[in-house]
Structure formats: C-alpha cells, structure tokens
TORLUMFI-907048 format. One line per field, with one value per residue: residue number from 1; residue in one letter; chain; x, y, z of N, C-alpha, C, O, CB in turn. Coordinates in Angstrom, 2 decimals. Each point is the difference from the previous one (the first is absolute). Glycine has a CB too. Layout:
% residues N
nr	NUM; ...;
rest	A; ...;
kette	A; ...;
nx	X; ...;
ny	Y; ...;
nz	Z; ...;
cax	X; ...;
cay	Y; ...;
caz	Z; ...;
cx	X; ...;
cy	Y; ...;
cz	Z; ...;
ox	X; ...;
oy	Y; ...;
oz	Z; ...;
cbx	X; ...;
cby	Y; ...;
cbz	Z; ...;
This chain:
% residues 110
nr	1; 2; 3; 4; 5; 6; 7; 8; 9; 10; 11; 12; 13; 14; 15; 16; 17; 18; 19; 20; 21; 22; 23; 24; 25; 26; 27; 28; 29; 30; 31; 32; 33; 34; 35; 36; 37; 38; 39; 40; 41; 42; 43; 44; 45; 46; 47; 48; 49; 50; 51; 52; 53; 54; 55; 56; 57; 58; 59; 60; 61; 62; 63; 64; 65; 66; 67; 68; 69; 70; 71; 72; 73; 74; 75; 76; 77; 78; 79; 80; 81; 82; 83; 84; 85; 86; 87; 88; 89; 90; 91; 92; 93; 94; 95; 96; 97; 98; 99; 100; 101; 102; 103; 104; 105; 106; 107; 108; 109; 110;
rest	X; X; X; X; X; X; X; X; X; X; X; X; X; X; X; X; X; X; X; X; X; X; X; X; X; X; X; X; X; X; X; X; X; X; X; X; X; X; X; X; X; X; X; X; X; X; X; X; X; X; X; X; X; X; X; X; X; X; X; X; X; X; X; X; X; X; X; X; X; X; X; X; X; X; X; X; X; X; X; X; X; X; X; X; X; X; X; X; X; X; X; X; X; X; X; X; X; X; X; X; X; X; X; X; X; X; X; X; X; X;
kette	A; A; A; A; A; A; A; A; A; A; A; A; A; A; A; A; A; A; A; A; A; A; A; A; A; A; A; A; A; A; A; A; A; A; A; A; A; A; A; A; A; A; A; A; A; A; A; A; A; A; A; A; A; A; A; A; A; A; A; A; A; A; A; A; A; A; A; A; A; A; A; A; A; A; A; A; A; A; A; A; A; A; A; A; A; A; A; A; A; A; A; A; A; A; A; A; A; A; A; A; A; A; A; A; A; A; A; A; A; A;
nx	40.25; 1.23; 3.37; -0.87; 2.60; -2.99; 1.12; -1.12; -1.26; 1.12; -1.44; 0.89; -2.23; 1.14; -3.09; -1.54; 2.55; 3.42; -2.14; 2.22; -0.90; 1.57; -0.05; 1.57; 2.49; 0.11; 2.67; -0.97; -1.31; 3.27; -0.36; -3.72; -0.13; 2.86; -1.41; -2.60; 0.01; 2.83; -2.90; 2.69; -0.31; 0.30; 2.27; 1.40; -2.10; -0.58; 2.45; -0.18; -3.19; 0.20; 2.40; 2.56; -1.44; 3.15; -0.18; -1.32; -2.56; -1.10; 0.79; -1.40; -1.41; -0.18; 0.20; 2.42; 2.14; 1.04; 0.73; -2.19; 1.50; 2.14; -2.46; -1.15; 2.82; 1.52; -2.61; 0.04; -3.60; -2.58; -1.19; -1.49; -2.19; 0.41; 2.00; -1.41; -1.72; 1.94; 1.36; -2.08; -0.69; 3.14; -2.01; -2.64; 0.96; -2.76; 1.40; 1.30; 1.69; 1.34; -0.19; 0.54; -1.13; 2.66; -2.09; 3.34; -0.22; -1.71; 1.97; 0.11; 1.71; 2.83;
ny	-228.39; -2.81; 0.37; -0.25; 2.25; 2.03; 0.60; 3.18; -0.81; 2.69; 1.21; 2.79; -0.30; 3.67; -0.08; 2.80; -1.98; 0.03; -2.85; -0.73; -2.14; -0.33; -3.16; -0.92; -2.25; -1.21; 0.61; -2.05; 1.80; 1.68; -2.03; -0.73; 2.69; -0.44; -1.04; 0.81; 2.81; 0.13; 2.92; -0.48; 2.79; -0.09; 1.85; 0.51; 0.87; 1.78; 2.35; 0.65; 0.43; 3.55; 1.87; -2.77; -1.59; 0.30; -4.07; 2.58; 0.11; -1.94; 0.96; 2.72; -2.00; -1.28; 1.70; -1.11; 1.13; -0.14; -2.35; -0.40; 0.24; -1.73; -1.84; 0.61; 0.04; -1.45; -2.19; 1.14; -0.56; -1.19; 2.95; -2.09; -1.68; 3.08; 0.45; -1.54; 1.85; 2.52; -1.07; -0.68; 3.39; 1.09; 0.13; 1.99; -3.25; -2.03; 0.12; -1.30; 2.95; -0.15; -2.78; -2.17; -1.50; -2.29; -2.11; 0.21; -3.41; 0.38; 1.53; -3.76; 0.91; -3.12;
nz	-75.82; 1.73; 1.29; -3.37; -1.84; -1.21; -2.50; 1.15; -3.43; 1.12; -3.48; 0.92; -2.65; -0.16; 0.54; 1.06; 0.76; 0.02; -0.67; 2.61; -2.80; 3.06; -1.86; 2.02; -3.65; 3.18; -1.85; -1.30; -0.89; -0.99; -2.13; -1.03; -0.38; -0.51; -1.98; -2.08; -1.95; -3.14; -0.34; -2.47; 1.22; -1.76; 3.27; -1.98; -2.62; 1.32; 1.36; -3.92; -1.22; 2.73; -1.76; 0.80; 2.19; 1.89; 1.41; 0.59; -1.45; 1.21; 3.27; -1.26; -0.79; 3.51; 2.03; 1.07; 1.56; -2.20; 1.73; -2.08; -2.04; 0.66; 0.52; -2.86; -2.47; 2.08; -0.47; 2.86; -0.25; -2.31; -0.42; 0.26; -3.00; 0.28; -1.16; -2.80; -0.78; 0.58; -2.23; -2.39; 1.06; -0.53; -3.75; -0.84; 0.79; 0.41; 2.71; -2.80; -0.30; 3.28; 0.01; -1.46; 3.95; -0.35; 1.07; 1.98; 1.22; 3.10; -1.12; 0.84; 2.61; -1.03;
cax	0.41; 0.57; 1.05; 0.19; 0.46; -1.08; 0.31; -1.07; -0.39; -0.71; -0.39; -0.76; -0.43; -0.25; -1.48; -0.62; 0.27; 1.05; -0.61; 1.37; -0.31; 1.08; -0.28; 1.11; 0.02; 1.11; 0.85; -0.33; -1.09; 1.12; 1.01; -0.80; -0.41; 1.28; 0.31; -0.69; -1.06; 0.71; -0.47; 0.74; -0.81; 0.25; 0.14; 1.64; -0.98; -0.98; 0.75; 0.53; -0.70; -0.54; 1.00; 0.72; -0.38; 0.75; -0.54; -0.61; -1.16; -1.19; -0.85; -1.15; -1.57; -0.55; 0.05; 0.87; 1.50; 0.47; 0.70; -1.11; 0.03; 1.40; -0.20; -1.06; 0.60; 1.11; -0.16; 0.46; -0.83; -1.21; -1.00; -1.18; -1.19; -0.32; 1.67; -0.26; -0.69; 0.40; 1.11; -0.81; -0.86; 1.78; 0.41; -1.31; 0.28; -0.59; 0.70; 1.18; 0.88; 1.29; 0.88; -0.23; 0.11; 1.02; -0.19; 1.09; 0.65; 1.23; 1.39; 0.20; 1.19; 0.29;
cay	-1.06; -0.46; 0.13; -0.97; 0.72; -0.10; 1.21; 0.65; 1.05; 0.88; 0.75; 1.66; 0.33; 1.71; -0.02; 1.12; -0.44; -1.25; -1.33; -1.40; -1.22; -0.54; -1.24; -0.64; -1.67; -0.63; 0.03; -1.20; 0.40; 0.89; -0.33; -0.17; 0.98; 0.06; -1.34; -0.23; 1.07; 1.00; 0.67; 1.11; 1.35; 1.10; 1.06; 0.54; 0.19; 0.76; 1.48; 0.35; 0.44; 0.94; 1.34; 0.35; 0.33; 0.22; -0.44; 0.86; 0.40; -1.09; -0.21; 1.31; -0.52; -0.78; -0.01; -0.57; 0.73; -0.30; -1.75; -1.12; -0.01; -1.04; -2.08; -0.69; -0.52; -0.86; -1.17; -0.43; -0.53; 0.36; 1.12; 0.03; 0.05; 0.99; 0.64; -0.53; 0.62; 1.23; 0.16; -0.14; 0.97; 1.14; -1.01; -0.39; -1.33; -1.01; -0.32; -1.29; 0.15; 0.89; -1.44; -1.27; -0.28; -1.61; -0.87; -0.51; -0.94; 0.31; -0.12; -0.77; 0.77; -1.26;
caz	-0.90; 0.08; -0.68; -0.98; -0.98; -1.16; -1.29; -0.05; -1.43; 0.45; -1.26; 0.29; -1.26; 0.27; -0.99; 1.22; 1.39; 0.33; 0.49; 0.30; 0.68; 0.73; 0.41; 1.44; -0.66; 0.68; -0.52; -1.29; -1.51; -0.57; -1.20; -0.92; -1.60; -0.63; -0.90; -0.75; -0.80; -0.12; -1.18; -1.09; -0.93; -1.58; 0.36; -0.44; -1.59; -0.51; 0.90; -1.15; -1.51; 0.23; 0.27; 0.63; 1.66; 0.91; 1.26; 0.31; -0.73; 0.45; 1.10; 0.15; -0.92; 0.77; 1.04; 0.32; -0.37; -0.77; 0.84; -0.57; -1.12; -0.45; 0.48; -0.63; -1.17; 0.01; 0.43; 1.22; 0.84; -0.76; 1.18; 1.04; -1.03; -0.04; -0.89; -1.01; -1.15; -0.21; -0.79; -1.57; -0.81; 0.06; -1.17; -0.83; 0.00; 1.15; 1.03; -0.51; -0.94; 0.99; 0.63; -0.80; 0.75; -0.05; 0.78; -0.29; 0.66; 1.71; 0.19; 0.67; 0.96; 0.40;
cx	1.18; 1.76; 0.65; 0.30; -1.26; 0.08; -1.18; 0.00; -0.37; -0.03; -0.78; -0.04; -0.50; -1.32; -0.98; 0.74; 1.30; -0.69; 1.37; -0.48; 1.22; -0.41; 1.07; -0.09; 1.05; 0.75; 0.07; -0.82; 0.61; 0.69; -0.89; -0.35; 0.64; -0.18; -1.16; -0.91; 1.33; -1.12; 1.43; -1.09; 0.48; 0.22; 1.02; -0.51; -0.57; 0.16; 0.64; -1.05; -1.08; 0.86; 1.01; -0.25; 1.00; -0.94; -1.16; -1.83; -1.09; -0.20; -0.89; -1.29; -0.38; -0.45; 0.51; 1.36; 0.61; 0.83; -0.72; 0.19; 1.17; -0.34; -0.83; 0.58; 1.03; -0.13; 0.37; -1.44; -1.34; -1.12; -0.99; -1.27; -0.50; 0.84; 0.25; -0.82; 0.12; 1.06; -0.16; -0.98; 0.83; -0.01; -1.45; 0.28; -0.65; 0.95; 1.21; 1.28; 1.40; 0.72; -0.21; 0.79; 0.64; -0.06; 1.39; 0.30; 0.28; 1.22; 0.26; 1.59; 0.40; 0.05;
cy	-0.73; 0.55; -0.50; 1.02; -0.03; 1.28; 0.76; 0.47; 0.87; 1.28; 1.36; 0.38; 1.80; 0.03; 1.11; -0.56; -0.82; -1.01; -0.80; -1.23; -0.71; -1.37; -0.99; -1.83; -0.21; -0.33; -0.95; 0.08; 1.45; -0.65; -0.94; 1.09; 0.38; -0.78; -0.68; 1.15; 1.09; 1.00; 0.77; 1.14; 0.18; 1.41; 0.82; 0.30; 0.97; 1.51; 0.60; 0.33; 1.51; 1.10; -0.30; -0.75; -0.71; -1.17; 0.87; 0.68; -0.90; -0.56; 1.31; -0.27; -0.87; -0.01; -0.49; 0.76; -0.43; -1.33; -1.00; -0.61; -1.12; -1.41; -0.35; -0.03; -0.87; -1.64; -0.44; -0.10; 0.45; 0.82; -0.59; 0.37; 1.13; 0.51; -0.84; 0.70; 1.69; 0.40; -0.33; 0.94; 1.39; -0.17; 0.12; -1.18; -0.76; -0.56; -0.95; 0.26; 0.71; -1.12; -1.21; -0.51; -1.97; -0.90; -0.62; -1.07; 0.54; 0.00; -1.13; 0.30; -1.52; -0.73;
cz	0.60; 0.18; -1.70; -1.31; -1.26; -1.03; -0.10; -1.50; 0.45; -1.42; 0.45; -1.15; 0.27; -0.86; 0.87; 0.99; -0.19; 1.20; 0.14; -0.05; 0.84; 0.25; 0.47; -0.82; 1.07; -1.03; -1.03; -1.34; -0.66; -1.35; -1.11; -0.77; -0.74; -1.67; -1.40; -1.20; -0.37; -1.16; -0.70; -0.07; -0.81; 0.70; -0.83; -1.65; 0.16; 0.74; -1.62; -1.63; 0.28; 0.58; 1.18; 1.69; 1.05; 1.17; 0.88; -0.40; 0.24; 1.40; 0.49; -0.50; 1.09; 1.08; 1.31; 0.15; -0.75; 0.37; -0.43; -1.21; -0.67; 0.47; -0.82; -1.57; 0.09; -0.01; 1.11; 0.98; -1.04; 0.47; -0.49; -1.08; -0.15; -0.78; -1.52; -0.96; -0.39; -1.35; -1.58; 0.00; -0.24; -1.96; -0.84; -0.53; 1.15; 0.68; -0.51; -0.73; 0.61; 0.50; -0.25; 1.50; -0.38; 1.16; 0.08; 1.06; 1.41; -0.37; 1.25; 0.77; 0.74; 1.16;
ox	0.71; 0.22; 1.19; -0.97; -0.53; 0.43; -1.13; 1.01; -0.84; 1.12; -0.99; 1.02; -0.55; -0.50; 0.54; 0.67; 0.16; -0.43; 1.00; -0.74; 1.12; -0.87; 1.07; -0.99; 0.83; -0.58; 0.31; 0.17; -0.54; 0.30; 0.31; 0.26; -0.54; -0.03; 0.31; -0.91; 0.75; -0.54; 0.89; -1.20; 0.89; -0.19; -0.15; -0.41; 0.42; -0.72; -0.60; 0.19; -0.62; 0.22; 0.16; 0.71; 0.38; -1.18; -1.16; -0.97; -1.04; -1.02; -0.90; -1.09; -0.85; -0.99; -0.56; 0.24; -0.48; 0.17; 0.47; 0.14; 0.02; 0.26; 0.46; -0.30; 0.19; 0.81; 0.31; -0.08; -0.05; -0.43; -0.15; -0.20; -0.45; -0.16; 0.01; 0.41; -0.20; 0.01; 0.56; -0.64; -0.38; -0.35; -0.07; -0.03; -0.01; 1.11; 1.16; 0.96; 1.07; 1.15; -1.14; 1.04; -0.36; 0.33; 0.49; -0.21; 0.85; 0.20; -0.34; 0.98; -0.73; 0.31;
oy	0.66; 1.17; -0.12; 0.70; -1.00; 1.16; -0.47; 0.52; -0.16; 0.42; 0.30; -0.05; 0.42; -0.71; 0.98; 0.74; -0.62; 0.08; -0.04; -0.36; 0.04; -0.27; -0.06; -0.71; 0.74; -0.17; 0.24; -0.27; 0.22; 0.53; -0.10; 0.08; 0.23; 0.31; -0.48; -0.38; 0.63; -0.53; 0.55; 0.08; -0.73; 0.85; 1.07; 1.10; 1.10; 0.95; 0.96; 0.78; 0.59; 0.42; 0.89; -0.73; -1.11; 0.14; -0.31; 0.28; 0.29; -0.64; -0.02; 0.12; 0.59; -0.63; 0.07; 1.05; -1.05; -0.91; -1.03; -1.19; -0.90; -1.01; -0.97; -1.03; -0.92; -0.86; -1.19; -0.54; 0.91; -0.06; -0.77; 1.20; 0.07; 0.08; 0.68; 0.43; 0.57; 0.87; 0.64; -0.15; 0.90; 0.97; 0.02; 0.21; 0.33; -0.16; -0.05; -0.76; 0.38; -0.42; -0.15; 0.42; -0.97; 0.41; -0.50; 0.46; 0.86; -0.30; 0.39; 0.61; -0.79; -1.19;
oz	0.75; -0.31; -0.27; -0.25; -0.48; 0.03; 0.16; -0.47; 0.89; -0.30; 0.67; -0.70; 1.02; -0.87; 0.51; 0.72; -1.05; 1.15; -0.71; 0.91; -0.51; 0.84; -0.60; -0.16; 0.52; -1.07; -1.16; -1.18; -1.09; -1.07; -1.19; -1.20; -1.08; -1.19; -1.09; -0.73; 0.75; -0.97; 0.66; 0.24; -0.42; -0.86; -0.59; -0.35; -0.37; -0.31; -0.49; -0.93; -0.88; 1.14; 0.85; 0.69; -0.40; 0.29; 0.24; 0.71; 0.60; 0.27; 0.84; 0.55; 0.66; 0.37; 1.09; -0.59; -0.44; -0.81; -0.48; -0.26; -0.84; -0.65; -0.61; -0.61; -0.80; -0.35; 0.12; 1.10; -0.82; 1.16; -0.95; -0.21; -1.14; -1.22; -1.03; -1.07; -1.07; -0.87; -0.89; -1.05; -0.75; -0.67; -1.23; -1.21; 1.19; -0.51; 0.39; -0.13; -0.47; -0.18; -0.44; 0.50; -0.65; 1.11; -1.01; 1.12; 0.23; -1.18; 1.12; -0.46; 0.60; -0.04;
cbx	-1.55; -2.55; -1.27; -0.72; 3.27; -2.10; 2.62; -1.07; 0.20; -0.42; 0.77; -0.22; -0.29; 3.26; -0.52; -3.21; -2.72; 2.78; -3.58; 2.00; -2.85; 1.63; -2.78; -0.08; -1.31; -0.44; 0.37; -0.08; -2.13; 0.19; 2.09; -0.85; -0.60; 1.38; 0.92; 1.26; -3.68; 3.28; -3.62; 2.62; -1.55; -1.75; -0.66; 2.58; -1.03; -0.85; 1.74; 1.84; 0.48; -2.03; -2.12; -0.54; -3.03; 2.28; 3.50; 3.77; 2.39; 1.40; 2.70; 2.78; 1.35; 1.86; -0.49; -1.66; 0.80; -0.53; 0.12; -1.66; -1.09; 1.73; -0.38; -1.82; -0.81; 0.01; -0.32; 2.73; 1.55; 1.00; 1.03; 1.74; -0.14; -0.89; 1.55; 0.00; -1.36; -0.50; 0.60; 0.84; -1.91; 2.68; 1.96; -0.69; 2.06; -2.87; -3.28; -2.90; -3.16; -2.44; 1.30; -1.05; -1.48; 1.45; -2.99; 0.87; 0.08; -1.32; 0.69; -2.84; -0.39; 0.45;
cby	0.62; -2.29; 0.19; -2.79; 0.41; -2.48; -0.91; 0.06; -1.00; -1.28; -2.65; 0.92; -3.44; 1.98; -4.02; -0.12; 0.55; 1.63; 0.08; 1.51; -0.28; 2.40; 0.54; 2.71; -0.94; -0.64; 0.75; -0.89; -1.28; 0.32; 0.08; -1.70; 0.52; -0.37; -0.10; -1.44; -0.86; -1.00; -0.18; -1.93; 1.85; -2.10; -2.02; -2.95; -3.10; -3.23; -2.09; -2.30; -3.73; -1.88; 0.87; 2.88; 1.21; 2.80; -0.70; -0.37; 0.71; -0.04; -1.77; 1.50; -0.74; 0.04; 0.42; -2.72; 1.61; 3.25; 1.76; 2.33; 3.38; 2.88; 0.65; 1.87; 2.70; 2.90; 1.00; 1.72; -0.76; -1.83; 3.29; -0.26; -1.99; -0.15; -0.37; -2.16; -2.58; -0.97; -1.14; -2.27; -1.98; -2.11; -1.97; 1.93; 0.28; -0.43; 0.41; -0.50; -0.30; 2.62; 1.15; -0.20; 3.55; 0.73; 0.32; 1.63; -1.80; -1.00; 2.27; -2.05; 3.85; 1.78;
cbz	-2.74; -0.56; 2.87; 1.42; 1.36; 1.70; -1.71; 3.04; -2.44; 3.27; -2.11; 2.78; -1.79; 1.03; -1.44; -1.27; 1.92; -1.69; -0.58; 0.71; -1.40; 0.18; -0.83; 3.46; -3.56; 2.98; 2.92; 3.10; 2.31; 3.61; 2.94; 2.40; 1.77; 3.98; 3.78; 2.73; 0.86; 1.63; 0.51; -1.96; 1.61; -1.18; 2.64; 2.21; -0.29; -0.20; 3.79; 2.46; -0.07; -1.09; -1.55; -2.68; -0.24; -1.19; -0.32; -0.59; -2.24; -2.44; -0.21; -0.86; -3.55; -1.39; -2.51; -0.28; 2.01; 0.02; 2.76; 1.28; 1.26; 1.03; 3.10; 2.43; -0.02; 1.51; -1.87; -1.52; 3.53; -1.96; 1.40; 2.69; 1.55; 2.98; 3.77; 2.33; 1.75; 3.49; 3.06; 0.69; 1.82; 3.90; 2.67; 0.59; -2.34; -0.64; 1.15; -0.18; -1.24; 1.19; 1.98; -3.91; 1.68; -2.33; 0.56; -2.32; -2.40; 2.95; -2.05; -1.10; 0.04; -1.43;
C-alpha cells in the first residue's frame, strides 16, 4: 500500500468462531460516515428494565466483549446487523425498539 494515511474498522465478535471485519477508508470518507448516519439505542433502559443486567452480562448473551457493549451504547460506534439483532433478541424486543436510526446533516468543515 501506498504511503497515504488510512483508517482501519476492525470488530471482533466471540462466539464458535472469531470473525474480523477490516475495512481500510481513506481518511476523508472517515469523516463522511462520521457525519452523516447516526443510530441511537435503548441499551442502557432496557439493561436496567432487565434486572439490572451488567454491560458485561449482555455482551456474554451476545457475544461480544464488554468494550463493545460500552461503544455501541455509548454511541461511539454502530454494530454490525448481526449484533444488532443479537442484542434485540437478548431484550426480546424488535430491532426498532433498540435502535432508531437518525438521519443527520454532514458536518460542513470551514
């Protein structure tokens, strides 16, 4: 590869198998996907209307670690449709009632 600076996603999900997706953005389109798609959740809620349960606990149920667990509620980054649904059948709740997907404005950069 080039000398050209690039960003890597890289997700490791636990389960029979550890799977990686690794996808390589050039730096610009980095800040497009940033900018335009944001999903919310109900993790945190619905972690509390089910006894309680622990970040921890439910990335066991999913299959994730618990770091995951923390970004994807925190909103630091969005999972991966699979995990998504993992995580509404964790809830016994449909995919919409976890995540609600927002369509948000680029961020224009002066």
């Amino acid at each position: 590869m080039g000398g050209s600076p690039a960003s890597h996603l890289v997700v490791r999900i636990r389960g029979d198998e550890e799977r990686v997706a690794d996808r390589l953005l050039p730096p610009g389109d980095l800040n497009v996907a940033r900018s335009r798609v944001s999903i919310r959740n109900q993790i945190r809620i619905l972690r509390f209307r089910h006894g309680e349960m622990t970040q921890q606990q439910l990335a066991d149920r999913v299959g994730v670690t618990r770091q995951t667990v923390n970004a994807i509620e925190g909103g630091k980054y969005s999972p991966s449709l699979e995990v998504a649904f993992r995580i509404a059948h964790v809830f016994g709740e449909p995919l919409e009632e976890v995540f609600q997907f927002v369509d948000a404005e680029p961020v224009r950069r002066g």
